[in-house]
C-alpha positions as CSV (number, residue, x, y, z in Angstrom):
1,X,80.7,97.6,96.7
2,X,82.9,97.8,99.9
3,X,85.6,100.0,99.8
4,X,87.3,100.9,97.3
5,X,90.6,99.8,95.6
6,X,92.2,102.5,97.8
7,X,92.1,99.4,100.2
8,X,94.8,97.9,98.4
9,X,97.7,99.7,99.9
10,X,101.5,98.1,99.8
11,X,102.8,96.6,103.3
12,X,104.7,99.7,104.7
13,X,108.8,100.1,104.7
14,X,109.6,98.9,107.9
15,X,113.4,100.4,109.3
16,X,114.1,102.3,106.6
17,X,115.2,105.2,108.4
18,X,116.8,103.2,111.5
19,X,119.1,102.0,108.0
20,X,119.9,105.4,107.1
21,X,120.9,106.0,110.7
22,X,123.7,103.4,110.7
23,X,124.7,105.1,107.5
24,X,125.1,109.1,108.7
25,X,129.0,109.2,106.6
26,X,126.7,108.7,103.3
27,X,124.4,111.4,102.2
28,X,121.4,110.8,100.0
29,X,118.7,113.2,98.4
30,X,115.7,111.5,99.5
31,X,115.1,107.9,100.9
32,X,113.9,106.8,97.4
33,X,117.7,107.3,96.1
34,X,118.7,105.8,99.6
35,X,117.2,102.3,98.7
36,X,117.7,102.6,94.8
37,X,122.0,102.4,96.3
38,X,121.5,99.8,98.4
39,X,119.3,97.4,96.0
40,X,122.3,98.1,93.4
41,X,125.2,97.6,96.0
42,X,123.4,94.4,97.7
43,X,121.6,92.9,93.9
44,X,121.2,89.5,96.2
45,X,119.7,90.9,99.4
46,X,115.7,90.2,98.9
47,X,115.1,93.0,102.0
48,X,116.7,95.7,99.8
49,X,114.9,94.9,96.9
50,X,111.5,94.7,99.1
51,X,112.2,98.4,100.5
52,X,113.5,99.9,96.9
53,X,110.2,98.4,95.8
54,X,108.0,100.0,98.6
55,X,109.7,103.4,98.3
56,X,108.7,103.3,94.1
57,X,105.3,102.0,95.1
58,X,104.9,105.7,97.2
59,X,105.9,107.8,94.2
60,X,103.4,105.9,92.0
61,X,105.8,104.0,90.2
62,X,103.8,100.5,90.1
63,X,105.6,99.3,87.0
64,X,109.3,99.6,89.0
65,X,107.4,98.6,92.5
66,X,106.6,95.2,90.7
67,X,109.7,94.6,89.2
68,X,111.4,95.1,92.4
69,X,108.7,92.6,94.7
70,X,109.3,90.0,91.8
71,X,113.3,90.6,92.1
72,X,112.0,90.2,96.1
73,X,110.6,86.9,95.6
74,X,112.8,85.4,93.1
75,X,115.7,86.2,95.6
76,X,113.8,84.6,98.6
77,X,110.4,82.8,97.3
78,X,108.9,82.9,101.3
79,X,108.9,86.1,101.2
80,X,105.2,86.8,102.0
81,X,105.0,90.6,101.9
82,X,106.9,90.8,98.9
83,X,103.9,88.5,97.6
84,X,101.0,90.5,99.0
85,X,102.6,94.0,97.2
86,X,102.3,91.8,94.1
87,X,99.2,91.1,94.7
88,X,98.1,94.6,95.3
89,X,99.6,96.3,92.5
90,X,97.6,93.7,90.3
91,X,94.8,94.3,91.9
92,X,94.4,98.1,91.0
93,X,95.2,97.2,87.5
94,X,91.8,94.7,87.3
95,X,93.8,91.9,87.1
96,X,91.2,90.2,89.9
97,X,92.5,86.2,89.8
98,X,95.8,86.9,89.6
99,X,96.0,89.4,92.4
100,X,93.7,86.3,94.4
101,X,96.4,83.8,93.7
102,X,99.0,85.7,95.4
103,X,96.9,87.4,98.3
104,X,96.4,83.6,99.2
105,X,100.1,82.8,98.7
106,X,100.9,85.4,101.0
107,X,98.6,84.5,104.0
108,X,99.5,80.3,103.0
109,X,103.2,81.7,104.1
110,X,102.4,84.1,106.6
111,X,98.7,83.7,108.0
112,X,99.1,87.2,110.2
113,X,99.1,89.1,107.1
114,X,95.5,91.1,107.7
115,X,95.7,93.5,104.6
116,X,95.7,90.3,102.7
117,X,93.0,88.9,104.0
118,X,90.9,91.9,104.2
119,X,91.6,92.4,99.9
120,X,90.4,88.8,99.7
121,X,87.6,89.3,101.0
122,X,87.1,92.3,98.8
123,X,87.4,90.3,96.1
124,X,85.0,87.9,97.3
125,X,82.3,90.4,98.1
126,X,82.7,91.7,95.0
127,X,82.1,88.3,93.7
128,X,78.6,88.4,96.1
129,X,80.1,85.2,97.7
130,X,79.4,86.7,101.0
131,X,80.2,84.2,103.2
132,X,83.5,83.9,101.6
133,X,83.7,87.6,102.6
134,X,83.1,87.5,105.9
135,X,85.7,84.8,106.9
136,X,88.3,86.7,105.1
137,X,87.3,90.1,107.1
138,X,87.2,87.7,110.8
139,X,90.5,86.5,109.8
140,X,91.9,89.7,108.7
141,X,90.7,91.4,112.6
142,X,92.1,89.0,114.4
143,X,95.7,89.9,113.2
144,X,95.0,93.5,113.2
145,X,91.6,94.7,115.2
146,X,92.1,98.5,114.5
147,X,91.3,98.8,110.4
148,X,88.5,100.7,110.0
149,X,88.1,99.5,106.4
150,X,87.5,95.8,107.8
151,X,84.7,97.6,110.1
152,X,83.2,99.0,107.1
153,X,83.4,96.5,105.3
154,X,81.9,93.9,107.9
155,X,79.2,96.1,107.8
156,X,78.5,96.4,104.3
157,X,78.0,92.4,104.6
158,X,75.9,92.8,107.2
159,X,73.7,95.4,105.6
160,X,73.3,93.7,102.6
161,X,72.0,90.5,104.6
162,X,69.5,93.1,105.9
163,X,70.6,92.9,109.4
164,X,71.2,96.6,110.2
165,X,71.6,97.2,113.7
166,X,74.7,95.0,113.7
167,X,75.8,96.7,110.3
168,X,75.2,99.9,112.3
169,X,77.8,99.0,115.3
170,X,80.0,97.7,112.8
171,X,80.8,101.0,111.2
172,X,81.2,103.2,114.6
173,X,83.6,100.7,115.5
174,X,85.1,102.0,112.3
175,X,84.9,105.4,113.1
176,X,86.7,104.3,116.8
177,X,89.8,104.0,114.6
178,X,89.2,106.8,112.1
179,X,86.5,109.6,113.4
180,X,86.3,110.7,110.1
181,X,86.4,107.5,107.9
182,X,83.8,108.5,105.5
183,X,82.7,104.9,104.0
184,X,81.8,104.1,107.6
185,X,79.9,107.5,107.6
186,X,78.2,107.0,104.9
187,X,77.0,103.8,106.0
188,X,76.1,104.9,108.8
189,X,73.3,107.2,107.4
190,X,72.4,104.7,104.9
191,X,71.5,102.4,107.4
192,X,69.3,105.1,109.4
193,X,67.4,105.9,106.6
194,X,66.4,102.6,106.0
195,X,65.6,101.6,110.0
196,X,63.3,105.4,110.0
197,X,66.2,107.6,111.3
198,X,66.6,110.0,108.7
199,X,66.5,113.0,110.9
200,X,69.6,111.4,112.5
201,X,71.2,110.6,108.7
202,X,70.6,114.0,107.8
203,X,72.7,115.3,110.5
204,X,75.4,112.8,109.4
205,X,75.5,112.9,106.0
206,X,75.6,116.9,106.3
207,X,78.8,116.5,107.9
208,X,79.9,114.2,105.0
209,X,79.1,116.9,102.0
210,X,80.4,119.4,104.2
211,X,84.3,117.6,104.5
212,X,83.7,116.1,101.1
213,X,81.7,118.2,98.5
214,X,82.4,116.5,95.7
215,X,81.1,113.1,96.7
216,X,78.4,112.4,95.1
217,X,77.4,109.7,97.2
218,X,77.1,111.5,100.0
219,X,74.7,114.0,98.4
220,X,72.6,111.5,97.0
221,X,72.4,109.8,99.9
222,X,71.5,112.9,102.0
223,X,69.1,113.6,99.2
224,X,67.2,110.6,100.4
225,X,67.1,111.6,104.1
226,X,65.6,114.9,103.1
227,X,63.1,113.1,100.9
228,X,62.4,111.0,103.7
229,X,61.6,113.9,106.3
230,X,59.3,115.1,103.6
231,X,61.5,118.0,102.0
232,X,61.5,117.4,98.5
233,X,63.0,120.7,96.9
234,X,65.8,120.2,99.2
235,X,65.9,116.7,98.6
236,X,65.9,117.0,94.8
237,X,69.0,119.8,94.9
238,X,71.2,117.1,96.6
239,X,70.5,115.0,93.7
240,X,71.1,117.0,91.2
241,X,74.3,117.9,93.0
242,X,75.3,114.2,92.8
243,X,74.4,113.7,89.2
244,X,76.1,116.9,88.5
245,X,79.3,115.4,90.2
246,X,78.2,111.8,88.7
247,X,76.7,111.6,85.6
248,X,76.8,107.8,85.8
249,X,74.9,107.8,89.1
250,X,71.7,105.7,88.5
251,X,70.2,106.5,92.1
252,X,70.1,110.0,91.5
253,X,69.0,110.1,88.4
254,X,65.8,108.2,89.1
255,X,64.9,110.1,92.2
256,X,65.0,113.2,90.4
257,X,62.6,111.5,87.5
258,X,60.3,110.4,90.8
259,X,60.6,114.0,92.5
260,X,59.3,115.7,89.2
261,X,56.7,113.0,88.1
262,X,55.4,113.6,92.0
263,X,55.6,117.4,91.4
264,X,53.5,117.2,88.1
């Protein structure tokens, strides 16, 4: 699966502090009481609403976030962004179609929305409609062209259509934008592996475990270089460091049954 829902992040406040500038004879505690005033003392003003809601999104409050973007919407139904935050917030709760609907209400009002087309596309990689996927990732870099998670995801398309050198350029134009994007990283060395580079993988996916140790991905995954270079006691540690961190992990699991079997 391409990245994960973390993708899905609300459209950021824009001028919320250039506000609380004009505003230096009022005093608030933080700027999530800022906006929570000036939704109340401007009820009709979709902008307000849109910024209250964005401000409750970053303390985790999704349920008040939602209430606010629908105020947003109902106050000013072209209001795109308001739309897209919608969208997002149903998105991380599983509800898929309904999150699609307003991802593609959002870009049918605003086409330049690139988060929006980049979580479609998500959603219709997810969906193996590949094709799909890839217009929606195009469309989303041509509004913005320095998202690493399009990169990544681009490439994820690309290696699953078993072209991997162009998979491969995909995600170091990833890490361009984000040196230490570690989706991109761990495609990187997933496609080395599998094109005979796992001395180069290993190096890579070292520095993965070593920023994130407990992702089990990246030790299975480096697991599979080592069993590669012909290092299986090292090989079957990683594994069992990734089902240790992941029970669940399938992969893993059956490399250690093949190590063992092969050791028997």
């Amino acid at each position: 699966m391409a990245s994960s829902i973390t993708s899905l992040f609300l459209i950021a406040l824009i001028g919320a502090y250039s506000f609380a500038a004009h505003a230096r004879n009022l005093v608030w505690a933080d700027p999530l009481t800022m906006w929570q005033d000036v939704s109340s003392k401007s009820p009709m003003k979709a902008r307000t609403h849109y910024n209250y809601a964005i401000m409750l999104a970053g303390t985790g409050d999704l349920d008040g976030a939602m209430k606010e973007n629908r105020r947003t919407v109902e106050l000013n139904p072209a209001f795109a962004k308001a739309y897209f935050n919608i969208g997002a917030i149903l998105h991380t709760r599983g509800r898929v179609e309904e999150a699609e609907e307003m991802y593609k209400l959002a870009v049918l009002i605003k086409p330049d929305i690139s988060e929006a087309h980049s979580n479609l596309g998500y959603i219709y990689y997810g969906r193996g409609l590949l094709d799909e996927a890839m217009a929606e990732y195009r469309e989303a870099l041509r509004y913005k062209q320095t998202n690493p998670r399009v990169y990544v995801n681009i490439g994820h398309v690309l290696k699953d259509r078993g072209r991997l050198d162009e998979a491969l350029a995909e995600y170091r134009k990833a890490l361009v934008y984000d040196p230490q994007n570690v989706p991109a990283r761990l495609g990187i060395g997933s496609v080395l592996i599998k094109t005979g580079r796992s001395g180069e993988a290993e190096s890579v996916l070292k520095g993965v475990v070593a920023a994130m140790p407990g992702l089990a991905e990246g030790h299975a995954l480096l697991g599979e270089s080592l069993a590669a270079l012909g290092r299986p006691s090292e090989a079957l540690f990683e594994y069992e460091t990734a089902l240790g961190l992941d029970p669940a992990h399938s992969g893993a699991r059956q490399a250690i049954m093949s190590i063992k079997q092969v050791g028997n």
